[in-house]
C-alpha positions as CSV (number, residue, x, y, z in Angstrom):
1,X,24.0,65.1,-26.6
2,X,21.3,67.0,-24.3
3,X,22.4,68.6,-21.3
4,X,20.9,71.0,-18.8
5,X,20.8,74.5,-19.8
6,X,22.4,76.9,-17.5
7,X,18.1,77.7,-15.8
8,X,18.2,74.6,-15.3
9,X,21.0,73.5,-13.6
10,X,21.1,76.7,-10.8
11,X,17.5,75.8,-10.0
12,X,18.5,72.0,-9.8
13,X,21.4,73.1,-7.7
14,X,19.8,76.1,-5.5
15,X,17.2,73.4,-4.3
16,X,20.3,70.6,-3.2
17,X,22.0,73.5,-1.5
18,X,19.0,74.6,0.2
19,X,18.2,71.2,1.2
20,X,22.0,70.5,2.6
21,X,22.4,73.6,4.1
22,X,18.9,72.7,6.4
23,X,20.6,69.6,7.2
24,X,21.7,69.3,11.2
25,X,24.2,66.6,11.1
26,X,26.6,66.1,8.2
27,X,26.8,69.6,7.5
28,X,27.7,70.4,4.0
29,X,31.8,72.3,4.2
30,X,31.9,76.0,3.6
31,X,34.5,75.0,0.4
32,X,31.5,73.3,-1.3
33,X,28.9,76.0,-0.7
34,X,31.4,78.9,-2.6
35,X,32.1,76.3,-5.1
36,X,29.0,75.4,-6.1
37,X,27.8,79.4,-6.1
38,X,30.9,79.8,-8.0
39,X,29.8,77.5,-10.6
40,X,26.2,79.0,-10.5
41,X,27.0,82.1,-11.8
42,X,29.2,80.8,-14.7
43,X,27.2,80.7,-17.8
44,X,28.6,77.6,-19.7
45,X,25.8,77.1,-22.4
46,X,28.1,78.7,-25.1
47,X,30.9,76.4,-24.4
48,X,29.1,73.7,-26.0
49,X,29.7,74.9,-29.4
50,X,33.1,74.9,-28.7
51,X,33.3,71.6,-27.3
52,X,30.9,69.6,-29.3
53,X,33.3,69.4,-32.0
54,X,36.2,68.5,-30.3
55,X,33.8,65.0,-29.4
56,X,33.9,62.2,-32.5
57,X,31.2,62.4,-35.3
58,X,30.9,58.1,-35.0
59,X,31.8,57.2,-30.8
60,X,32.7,53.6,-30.4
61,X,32.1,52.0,-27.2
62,X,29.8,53.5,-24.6
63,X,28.2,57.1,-24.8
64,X,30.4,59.6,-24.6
65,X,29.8,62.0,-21.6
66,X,28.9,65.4,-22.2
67,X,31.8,68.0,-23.0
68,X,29.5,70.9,-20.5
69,X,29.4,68.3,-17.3
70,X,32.9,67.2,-17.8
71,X,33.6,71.1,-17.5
72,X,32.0,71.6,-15.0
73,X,33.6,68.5,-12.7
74,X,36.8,69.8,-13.9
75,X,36.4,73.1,-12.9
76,X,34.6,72.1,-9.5
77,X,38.3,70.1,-8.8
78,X,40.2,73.5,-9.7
79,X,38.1,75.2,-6.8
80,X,38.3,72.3,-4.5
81,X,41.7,72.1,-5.3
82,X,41.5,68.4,-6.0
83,X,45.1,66.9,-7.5
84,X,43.7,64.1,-9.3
């Protein structure tokens, strides 16, 4: 399972901010900016060690979804404050 290291995914992210935050109409909610800085200066790379055990050896069915982007939606819902 390859996933973006944590380089990667601040510079993927700085450039959408920038880009939203240039944006006239539909400006992007102050509770998404501090979330997503939030989640930019959390360093999940080591988690996958943790994780990628926890995922079956043999996955039936469709590909399973990587255990560092699941993390990070579910702790982007903590910080939104998102019930389900």
């Amino acid at each position: 399972m390859r996933t973006l290291n944590h380089q990667q995914y601040v510079s993927i992210l700085r450039d959408n901010l920038t880009r939203w935050l240039k944006r006239k109409s539909r400006r992007i909610k102050t509770d998404l900016v501090e979330a997503a800085l939030i989640l930019m200066g959390l360093n999940l790379d080591a988690a996958a060690d943790i994780l990628q055990p926890l995922y079956s050896a043999n996955p039936r069915g469709r590909k399973p979804y990587n255990p560092i982007i699941m993390l990070r939606a579910l702790l982007l819902m903590v910080l939104l404050r998102y019930k389900s």
